[in-house]
DOROMAR-46558 format. One record per residue (C-alpha): residue number from 0; residue in one letter; z, x, y. Coordinates in pm, 1 decimal. Last residue first. Layout:
REM DOROMAR-46558
+---------+------+----------+----------+----------+
: drenmar : zaza :       up :     east :    north :
+---------+------+----------+----------+----------+
:     NUM :    A :        Z :        X :        Y :
...
+---------+------+----------+----------+----------+
REM end
This chain:
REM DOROMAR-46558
+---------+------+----------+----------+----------+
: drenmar : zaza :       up :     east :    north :
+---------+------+----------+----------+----------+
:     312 :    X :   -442.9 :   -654.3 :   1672.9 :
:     311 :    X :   -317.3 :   -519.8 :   1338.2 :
:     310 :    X :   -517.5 :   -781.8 :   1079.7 :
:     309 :    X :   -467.5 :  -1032.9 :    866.2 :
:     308 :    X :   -580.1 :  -1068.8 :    523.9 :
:     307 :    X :   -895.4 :  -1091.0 :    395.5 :
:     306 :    X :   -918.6 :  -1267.8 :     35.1 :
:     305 :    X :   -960.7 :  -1651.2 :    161.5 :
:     304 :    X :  -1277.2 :  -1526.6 :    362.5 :
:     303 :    X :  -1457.6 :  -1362.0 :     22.2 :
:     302 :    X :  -1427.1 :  -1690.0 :   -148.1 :
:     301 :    X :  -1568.7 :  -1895.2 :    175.7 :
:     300 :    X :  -1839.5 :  -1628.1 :    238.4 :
:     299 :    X :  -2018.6 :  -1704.8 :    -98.9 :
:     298 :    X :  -2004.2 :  -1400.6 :   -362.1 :
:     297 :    X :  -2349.4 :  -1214.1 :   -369.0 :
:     296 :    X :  -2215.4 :   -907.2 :   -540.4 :
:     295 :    X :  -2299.8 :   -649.3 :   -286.2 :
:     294 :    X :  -2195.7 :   -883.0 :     18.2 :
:     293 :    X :  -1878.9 :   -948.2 :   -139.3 :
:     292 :    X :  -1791.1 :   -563.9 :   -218.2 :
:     291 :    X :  -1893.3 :   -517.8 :    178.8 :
:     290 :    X :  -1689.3 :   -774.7 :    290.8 :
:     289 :    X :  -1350.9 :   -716.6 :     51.7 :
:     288 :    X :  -1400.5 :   -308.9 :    145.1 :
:     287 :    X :  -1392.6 :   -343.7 :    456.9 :
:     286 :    X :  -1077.8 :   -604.0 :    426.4 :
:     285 :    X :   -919.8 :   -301.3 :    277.0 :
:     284 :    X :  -1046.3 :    -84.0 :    549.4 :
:     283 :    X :   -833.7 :   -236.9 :    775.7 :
:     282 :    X :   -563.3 :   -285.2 :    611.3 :
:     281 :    X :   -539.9 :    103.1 :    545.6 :
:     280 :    X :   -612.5 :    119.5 :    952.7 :
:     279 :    X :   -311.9 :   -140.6 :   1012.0 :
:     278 :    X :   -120.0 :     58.4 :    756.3 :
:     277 :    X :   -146.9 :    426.8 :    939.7 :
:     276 :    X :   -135.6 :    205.5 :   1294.0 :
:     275 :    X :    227.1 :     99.8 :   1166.4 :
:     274 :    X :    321.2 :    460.9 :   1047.2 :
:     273 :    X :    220.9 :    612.9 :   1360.7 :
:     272 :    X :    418.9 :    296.2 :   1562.6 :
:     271 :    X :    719.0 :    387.6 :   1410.3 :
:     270 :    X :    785.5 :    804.5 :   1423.4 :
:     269 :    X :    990.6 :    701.9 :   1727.1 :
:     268 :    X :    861.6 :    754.2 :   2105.0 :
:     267 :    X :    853.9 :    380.1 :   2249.0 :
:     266 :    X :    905.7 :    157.1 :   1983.8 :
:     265 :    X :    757.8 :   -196.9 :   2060.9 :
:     264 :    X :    454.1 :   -153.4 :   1858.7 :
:     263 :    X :    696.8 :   -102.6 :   1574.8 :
:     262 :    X :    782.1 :   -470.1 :   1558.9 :
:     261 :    X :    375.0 :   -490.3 :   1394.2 :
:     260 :    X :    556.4 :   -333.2 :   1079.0 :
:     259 :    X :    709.9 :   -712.9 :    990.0 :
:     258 :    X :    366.9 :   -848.3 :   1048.5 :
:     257 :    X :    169.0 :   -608.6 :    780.8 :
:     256 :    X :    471.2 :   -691.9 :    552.0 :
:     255 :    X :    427.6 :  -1053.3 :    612.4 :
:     254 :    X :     35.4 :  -1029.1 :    563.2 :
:     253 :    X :      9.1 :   -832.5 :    299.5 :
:     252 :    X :    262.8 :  -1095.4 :    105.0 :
:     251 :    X :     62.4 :  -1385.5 :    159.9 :
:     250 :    X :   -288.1 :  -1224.8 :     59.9 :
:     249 :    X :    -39.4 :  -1149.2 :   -270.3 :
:     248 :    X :     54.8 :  -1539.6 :   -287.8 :
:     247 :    X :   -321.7 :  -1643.6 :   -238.5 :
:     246 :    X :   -422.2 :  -1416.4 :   -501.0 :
:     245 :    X :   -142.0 :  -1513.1 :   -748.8 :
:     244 :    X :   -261.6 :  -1910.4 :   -765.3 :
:     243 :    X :    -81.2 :  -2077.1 :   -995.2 :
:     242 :    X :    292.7 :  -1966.1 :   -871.8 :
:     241 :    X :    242.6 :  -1988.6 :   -526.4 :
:     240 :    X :     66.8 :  -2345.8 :   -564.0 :
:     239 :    X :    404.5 :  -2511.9 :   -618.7 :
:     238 :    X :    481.1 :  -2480.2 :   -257.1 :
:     237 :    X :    745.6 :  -2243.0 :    -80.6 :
:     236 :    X :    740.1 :  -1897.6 :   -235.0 :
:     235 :    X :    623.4 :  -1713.1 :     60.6 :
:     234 :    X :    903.3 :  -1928.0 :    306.5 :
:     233 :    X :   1197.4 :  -1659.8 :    120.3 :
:     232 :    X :   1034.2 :  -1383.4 :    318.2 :
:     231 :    X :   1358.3 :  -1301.9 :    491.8 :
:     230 :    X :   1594.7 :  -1312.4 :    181.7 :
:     229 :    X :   1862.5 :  -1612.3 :    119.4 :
:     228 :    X :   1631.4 :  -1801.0 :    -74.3 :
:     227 :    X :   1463.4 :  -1570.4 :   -289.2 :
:     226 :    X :   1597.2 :  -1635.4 :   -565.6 :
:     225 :    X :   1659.7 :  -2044.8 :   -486.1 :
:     224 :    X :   1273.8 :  -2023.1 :   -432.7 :
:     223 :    X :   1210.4 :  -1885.9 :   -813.3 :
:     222 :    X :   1462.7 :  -2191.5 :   -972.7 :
:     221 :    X :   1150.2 :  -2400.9 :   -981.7 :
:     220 :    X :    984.6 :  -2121.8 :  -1221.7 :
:     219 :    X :   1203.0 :  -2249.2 :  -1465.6 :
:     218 :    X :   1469.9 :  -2007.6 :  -1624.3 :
:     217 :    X :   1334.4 :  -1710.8 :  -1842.6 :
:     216 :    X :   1311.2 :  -1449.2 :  -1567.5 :
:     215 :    X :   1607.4 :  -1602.9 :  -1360.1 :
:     214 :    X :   1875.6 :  -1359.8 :  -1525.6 :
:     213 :    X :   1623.2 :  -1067.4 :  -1519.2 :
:     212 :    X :   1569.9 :  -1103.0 :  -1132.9 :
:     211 :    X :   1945.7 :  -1194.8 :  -1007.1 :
:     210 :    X :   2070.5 :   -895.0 :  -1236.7 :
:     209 :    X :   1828.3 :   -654.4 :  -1033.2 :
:     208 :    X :   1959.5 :   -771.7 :   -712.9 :
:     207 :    X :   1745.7 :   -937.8 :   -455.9 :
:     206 :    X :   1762.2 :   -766.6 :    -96.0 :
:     205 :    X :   1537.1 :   -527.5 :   -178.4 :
:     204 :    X :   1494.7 :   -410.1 :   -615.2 :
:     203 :    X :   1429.6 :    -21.0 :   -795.5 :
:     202 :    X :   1087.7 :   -101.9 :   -888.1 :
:     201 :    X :   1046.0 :   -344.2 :  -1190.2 :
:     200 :    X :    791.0 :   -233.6 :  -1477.6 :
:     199 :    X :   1050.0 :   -194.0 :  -1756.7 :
:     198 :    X :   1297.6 :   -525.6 :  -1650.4 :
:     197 :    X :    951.5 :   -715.5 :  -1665.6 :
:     196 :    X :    878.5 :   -586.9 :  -2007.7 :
:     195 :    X :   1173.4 :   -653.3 :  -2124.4 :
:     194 :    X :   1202.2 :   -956.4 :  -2033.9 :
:     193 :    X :    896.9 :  -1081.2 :  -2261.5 :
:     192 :    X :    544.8 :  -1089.1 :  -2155.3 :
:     191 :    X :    443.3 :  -1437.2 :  -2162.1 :
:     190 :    X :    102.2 :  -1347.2 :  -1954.8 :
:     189 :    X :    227.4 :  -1590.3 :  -1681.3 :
:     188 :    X :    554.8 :  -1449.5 :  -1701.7 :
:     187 :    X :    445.3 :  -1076.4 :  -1657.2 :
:     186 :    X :    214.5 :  -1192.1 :  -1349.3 :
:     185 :    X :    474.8 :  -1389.6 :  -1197.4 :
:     184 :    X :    785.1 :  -1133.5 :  -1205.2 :
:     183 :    X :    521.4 :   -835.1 :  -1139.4 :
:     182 :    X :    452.9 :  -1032.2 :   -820.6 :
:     181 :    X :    793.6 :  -1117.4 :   -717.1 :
:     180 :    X :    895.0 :   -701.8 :   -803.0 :
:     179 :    X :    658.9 :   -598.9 :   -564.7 :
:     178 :    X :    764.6 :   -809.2 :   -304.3 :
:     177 :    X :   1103.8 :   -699.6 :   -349.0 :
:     176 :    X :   1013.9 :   -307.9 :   -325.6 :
:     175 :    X :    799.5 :   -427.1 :    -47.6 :
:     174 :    X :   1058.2 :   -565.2 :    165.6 :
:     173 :    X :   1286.2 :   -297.9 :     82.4 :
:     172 :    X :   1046.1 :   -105.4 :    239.4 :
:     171 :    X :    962.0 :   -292.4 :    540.1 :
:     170 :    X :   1351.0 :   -286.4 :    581.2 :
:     169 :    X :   1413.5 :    109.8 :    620.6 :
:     168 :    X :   1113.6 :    102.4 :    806.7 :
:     167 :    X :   1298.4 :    -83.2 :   1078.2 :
:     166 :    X :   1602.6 :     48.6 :   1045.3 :
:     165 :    X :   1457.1 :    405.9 :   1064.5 :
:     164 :    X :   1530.0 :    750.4 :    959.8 :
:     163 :    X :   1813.0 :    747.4 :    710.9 :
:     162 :    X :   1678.5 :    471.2 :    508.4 :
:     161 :    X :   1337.1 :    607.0 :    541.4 :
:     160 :    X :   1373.8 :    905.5 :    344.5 :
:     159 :    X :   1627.9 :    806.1 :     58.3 :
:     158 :    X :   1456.2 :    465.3 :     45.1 :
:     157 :    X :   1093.7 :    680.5 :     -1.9 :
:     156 :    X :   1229.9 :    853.9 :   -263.5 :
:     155 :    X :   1347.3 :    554.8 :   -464.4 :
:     154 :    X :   1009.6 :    381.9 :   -479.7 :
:     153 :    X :    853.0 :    713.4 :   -595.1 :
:     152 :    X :   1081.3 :    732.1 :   -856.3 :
:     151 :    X :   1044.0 :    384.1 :   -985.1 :
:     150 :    X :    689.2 :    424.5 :   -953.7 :
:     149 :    X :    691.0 :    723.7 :  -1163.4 :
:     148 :    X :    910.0 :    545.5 :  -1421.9 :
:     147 :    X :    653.9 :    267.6 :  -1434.1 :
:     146 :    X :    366.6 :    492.7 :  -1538.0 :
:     145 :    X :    604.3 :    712.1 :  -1788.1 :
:     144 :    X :    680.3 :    378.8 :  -1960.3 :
:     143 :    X :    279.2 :    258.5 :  -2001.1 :
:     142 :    X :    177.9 :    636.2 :  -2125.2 :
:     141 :    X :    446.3 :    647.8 :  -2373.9 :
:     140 :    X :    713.9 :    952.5 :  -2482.8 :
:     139 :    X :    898.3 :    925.9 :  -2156.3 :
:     138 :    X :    865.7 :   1187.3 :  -1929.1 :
:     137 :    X :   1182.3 :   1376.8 :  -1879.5 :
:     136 :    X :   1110.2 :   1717.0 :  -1636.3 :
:     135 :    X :    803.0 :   1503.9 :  -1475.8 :
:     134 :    X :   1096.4 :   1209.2 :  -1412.1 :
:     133 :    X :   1343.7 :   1471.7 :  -1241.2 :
:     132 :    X :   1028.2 :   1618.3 :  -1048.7 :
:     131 :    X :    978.3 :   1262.1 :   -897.6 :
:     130 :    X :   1262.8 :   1195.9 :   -732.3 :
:     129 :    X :   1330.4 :   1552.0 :   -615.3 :
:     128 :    X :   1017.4 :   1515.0 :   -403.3 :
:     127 :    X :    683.3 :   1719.3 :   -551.5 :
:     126 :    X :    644.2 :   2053.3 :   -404.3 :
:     125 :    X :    634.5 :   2222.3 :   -787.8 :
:     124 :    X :    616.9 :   2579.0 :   -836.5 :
:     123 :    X :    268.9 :   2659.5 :   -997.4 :
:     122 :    X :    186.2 :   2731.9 :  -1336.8 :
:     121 :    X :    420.4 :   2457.1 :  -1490.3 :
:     120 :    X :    135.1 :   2241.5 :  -1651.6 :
:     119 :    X :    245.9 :   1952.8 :  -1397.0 :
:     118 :    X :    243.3 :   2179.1 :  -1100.5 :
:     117 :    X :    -67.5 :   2318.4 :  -1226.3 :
:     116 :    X :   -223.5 :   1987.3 :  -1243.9 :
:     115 :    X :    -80.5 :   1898.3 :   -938.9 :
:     114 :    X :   -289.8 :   2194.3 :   -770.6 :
:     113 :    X :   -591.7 :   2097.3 :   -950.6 :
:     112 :    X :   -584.5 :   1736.5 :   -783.4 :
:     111 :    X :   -495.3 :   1892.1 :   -442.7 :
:     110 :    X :   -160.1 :   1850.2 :   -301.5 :
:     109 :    X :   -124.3 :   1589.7 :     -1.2 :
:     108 :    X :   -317.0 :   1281.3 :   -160.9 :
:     107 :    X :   -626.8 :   1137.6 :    -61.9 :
:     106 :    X :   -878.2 :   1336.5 :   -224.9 :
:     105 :    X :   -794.9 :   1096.3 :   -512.4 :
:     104 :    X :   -859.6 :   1131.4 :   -907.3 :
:     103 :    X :  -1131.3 :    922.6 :  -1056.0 :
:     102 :    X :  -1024.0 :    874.7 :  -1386.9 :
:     101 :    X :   -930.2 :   1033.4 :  -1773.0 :
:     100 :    X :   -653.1 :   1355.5 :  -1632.5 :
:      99 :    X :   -448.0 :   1275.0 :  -1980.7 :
:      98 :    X :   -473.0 :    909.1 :  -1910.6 :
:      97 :    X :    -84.1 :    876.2 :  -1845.0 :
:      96 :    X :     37.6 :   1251.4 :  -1785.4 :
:      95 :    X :   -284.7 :   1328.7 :  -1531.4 :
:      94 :    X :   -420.5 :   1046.4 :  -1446.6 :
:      93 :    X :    -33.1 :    903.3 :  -1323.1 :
:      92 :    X :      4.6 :   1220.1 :  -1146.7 :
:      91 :    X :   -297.6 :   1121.3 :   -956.6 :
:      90 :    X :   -214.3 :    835.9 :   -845.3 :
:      89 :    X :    162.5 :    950.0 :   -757.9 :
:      88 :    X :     25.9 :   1166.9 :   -545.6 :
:      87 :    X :   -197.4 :    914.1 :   -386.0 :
:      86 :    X :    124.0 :    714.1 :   -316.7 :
:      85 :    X :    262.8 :   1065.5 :   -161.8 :
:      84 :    X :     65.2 :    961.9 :    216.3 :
:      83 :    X :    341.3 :    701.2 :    276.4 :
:      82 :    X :    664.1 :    885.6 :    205.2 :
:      81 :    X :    466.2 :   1164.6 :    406.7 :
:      80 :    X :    515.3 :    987.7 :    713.4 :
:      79 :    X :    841.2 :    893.6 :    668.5 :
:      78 :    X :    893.4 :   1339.4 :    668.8 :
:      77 :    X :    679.1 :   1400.0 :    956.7 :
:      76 :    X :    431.4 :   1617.3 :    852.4 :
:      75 :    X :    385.1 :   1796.3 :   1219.5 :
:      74 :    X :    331.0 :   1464.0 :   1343.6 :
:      73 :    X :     14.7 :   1492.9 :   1551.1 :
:      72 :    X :    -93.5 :   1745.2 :   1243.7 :
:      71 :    X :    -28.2 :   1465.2 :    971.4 :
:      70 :    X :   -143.9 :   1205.6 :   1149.7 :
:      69 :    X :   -497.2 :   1371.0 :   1231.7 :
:      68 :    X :   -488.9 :   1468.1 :    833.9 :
:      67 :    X :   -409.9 :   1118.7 :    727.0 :
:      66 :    X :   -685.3 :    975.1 :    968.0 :
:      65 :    X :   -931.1 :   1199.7 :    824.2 :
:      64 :    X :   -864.1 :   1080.8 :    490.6 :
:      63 :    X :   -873.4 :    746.3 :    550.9 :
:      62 :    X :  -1247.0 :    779.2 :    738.4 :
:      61 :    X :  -1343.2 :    995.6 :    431.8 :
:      60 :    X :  -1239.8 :    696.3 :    203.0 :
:      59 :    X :  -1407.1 :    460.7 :    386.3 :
:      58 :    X :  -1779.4 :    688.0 :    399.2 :
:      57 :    X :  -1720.0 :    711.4 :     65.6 :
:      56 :    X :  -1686.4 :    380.9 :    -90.7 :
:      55 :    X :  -1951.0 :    261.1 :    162.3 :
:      54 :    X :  -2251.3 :    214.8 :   -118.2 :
:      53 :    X :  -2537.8 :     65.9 :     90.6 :
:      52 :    X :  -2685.4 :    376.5 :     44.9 :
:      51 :    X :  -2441.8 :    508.7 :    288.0 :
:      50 :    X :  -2583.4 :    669.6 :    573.1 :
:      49 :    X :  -2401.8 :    847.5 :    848.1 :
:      48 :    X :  -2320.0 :    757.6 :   1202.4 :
:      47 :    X :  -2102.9 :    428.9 :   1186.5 :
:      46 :    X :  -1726.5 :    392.4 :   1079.2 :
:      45 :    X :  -1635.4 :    447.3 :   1451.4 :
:      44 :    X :  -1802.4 :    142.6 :   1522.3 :
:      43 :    X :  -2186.9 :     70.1 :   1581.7 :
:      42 :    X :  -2265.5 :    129.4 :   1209.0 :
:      41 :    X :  -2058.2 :   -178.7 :   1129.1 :
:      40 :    X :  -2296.0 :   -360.0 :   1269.8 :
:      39 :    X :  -2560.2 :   -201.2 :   1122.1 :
:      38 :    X :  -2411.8 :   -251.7 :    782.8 :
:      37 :    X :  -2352.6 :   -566.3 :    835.3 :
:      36 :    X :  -2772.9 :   -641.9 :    872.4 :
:      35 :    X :  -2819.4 :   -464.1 :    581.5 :
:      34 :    X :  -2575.1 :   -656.8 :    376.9 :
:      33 :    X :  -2762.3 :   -946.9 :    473.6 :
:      32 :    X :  -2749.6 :  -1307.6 :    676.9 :
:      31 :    X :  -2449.1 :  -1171.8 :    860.4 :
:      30 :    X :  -2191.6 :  -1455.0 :    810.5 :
:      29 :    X :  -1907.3 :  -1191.3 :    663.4 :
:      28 :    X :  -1957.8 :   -892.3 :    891.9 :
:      27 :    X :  -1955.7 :  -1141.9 :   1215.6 :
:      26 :    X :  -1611.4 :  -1252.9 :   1086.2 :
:      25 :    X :  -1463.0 :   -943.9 :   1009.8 :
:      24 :    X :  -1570.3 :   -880.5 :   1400.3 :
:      23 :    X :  -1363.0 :  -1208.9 :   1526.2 :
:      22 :    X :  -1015.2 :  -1024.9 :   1329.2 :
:      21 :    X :  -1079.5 :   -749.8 :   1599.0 :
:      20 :    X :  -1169.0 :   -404.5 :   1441.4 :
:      19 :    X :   -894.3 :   -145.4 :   1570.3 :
:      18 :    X :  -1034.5 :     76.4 :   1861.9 :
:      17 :    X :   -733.4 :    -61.5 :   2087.4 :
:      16 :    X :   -517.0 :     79.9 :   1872.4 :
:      15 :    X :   -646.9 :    451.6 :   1888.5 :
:      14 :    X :   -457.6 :    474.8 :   2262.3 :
:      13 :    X :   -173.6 :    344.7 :   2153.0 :
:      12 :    X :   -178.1 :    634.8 :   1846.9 :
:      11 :    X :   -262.0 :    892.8 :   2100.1 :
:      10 :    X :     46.5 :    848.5 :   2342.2 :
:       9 :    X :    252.0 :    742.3 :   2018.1 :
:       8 :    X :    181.6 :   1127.2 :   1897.7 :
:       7 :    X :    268.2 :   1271.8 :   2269.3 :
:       6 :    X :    547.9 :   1107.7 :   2207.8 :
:       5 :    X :    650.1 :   1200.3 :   1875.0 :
:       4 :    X :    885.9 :   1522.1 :   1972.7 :
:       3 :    X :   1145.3 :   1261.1 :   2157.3 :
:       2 :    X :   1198.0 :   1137.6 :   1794.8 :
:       1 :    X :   1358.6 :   1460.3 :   1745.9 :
:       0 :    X :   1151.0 :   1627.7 :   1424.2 :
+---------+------+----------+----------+----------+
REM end
């Protein structure tokens, strides 16, 4: 589509913004003196009007899904968009030739669960991106190597689409194929997995070169920030307590992605700000899901406050 074609689209999408839960409502959630009581406030948003048993798993996930569909139609499946929406794809491809179809599939992704099991049997023509059809045609022989190689191939798909669409998208995403790759690098160290592993489980890299990772996997952690130095998130690994504490450092990294996409509110007609209120309403329910899972297990509001990351407005 032009980009002229998504202003109607924006039109809506400002419009939906200013129904996005304020970071002060997150904060009424958390110090309500039950999970009944949050419930009832949250019942007087847009998430409210059905009950949940006090189990909101649903009610979230049919609140993402009808979002997807709204975008979807406003958009006329705009091709970034889709780059977006194909991570439940990839889910459930990884059930299906990983766990041999063992898990909870999603409703969330664009093909139907038995539909991409026919794709993968062969019965039905696949609609899959190129990316990811080469790696069904050559699966690797074990579950944890055919996992990483459909990340890879999603990872690579969505350059190919958003490189050519937007600059700005174009660098979220190599933003987050970095990002990724920082947290695998500290999780797969602090386990003492060797190389490689890491080189394995590593999305196609960002700014930071593939050579630059492996070569500094087995050198002091110290010599991390001097990675990552020259890059535009290089403050995230500033401070010793980065790489002990990998919770704080991913609530880090949600919010400087969620930031960097927060530039698209400033696009007038392109395909931008639907794909920044898609992840502001994903964040959204994320720290939805941090409250209510807190209130249900009786954590103390401090612990479940340092997990909620920033939000859209």
């Amino acid at each position: 589509m032009a980009e002229k074609d998504y202003a109607y689209a924006v039109g809506r999408i400002r419009a939906m913004e200013n129904k996005l839960l304020p970071v002060g409502f997150f904060e009424r959630l958390l110090t309500a003196p039950s999970i009944e009581e949050s419930a009832r406030l949250l019942g007087e948003t847009e998430y409210g009007g059905r009950e949940t048993g006090g189990d909101f798993e649903d009610i979230l996930e049919e609140q993402l899904g009808q979002l997807y569909q709204f975008l979807r139609e406003q958009t006329d499946d705009a091709p970034e968009l889709l780059v977006f929406l194909r991570r439940w794809d990839v889910h459930n491809l990884k059930l299906l030739v990983v766990t041999a179809g063992h898990g909870r599939p999603s409703r969330l992704g664009i093909i139907p669960f038995a539909d991409l099991k026919k794709m993968v049997e062969g019965v039905l023509p696949s609609t899959l991106p190129a990316e990811i059809n080469e790696v069904l045609a050559d699966l690797p022989e074990r579950g944890p190597e055919r996992a990483a190689a459909l990340d890879r191939a999603y990872y690579r798909y969505g350059r190919r689409v958003l490189e050519r669409s937007s600059a700005l998208l174009a660098a979220y995403w190599r933003a987050r194929r970095d990002l990724i790759n920082l947290q695998l690098f500290l999780r797969l160290r602090k386990s003492g997995a060797p190389v490689k592993e890491f080189e394995l489980f590593m999305v196609e890299p960002g700014y930071i070169e593939r050579r630059q990772w492996v070569e500094n996997y087995t050198q002091p952690l110290t010599s991390l920030a001097s990675l990552v130095n020259n890059t535009p998130y290089a403050h995230l690994v500033r401070g010793e307590e980065v790489f002990n504490a990998l919770p704080l450092l991913e609530r880090e990294i949600d919010n400087y992605l969620l930031d960097l996409v927060k530039e698209a509110k400033y696009v007038p007609l392109g395909i931008e700000p639907v794909i920044g209120y898609l992840l502001a309403k994903e964040r959204e329910v994320l720290n939805l899901r941090f409250v209510f899972a807190g209130k249900k297990n009786k954590l103390p509001v401090e612990t479940v406050r340092r997990r909620l990351r920033n939000v859209y407005v």
